[in-house]
C-alpha positions as CSV (number, residue, x, y, z in Angstrom):
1,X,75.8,121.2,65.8
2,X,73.0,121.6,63.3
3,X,75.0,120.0,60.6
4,X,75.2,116.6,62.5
5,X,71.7,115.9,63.1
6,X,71.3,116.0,59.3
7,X,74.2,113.4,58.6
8,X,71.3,110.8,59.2
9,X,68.4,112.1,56.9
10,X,71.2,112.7,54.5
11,X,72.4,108.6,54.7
12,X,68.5,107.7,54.5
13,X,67.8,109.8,51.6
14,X,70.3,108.0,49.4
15,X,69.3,105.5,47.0
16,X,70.5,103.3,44.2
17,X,72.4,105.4,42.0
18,X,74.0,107.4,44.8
19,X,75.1,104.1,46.4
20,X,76.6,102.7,43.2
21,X,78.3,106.2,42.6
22,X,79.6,106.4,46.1
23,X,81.5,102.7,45.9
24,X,82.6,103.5,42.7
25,X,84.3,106.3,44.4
26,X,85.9,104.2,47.5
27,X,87.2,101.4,44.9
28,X,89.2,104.3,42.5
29,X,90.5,105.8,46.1
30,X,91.1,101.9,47.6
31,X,91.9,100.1,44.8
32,X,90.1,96.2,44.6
33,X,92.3,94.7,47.0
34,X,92.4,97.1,49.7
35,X,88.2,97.2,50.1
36,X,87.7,93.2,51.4
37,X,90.2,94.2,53.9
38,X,88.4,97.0,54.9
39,X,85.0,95.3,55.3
40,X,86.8,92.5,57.2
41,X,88.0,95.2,59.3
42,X,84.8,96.9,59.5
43,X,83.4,93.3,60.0
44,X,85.5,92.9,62.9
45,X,84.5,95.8,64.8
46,X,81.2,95.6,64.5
47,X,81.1,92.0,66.0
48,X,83.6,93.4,68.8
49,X,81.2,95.8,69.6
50,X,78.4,93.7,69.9
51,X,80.2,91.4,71.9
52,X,80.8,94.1,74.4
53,X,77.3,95.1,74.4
54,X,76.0,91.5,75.7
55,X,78.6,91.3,77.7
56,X,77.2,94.7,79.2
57,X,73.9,93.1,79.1
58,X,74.9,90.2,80.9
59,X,76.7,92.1,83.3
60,X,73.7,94.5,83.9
61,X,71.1,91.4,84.3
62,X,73.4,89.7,86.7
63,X,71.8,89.2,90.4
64,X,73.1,90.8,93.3
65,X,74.4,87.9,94.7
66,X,77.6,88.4,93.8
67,X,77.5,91.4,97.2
68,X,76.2,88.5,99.3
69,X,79.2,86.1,98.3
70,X,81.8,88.8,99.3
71,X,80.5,89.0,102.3
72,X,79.6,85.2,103.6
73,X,83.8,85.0,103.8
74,X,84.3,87.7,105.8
75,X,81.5,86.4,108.0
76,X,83.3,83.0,108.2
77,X,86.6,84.8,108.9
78,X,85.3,86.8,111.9
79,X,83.5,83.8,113.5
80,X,86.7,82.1,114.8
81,X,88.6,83.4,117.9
82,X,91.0,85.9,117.6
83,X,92.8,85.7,120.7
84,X,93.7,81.8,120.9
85,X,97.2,81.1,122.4
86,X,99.2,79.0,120.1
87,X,100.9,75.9,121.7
């Protein structure tokens, strides 16, 4: 438990040398054509997810009106006569 709430001072403490050492690393594991397929991926996710978080937003600032409109049909619905004889 203690080891993950250091994973973020660890990421901020890193700095040029570290960086350059670290992507050095992921293009000898990756190889040059596999890493802009990975950032498109990466890319892609991270605009999906923000997507779905204004969509949440949206969703979350929407009025209530939506109960009302549910309602007004049934309300329509229960005005007319039930018990009418057909001819």
């Amino acid at each position: 438990m203690h080891t993950l709430l250091l994973i973020p001072l660890f990421i901020g403490n890193l700095r040029g040398w570290e960086w350059l050492i670290i992507f050095l690393a992921i293009l000898l594991l990756f190889g040059g054509r596999k890493i802009p397929e990975l950032m498109r991926g990466l890319g892609k996710g991270i605009h999906s997810f923000r997507k779905g978080m204004q969509e949440a937003k949206e969703e979350l600032n929407k009025p209530l009106d939506s109960d009302e409109q549910a309602k007004a049909p049934g309300a329509a619905a229960s005005d007319e006569p039930r018990g009418k004889d057909r001819d």
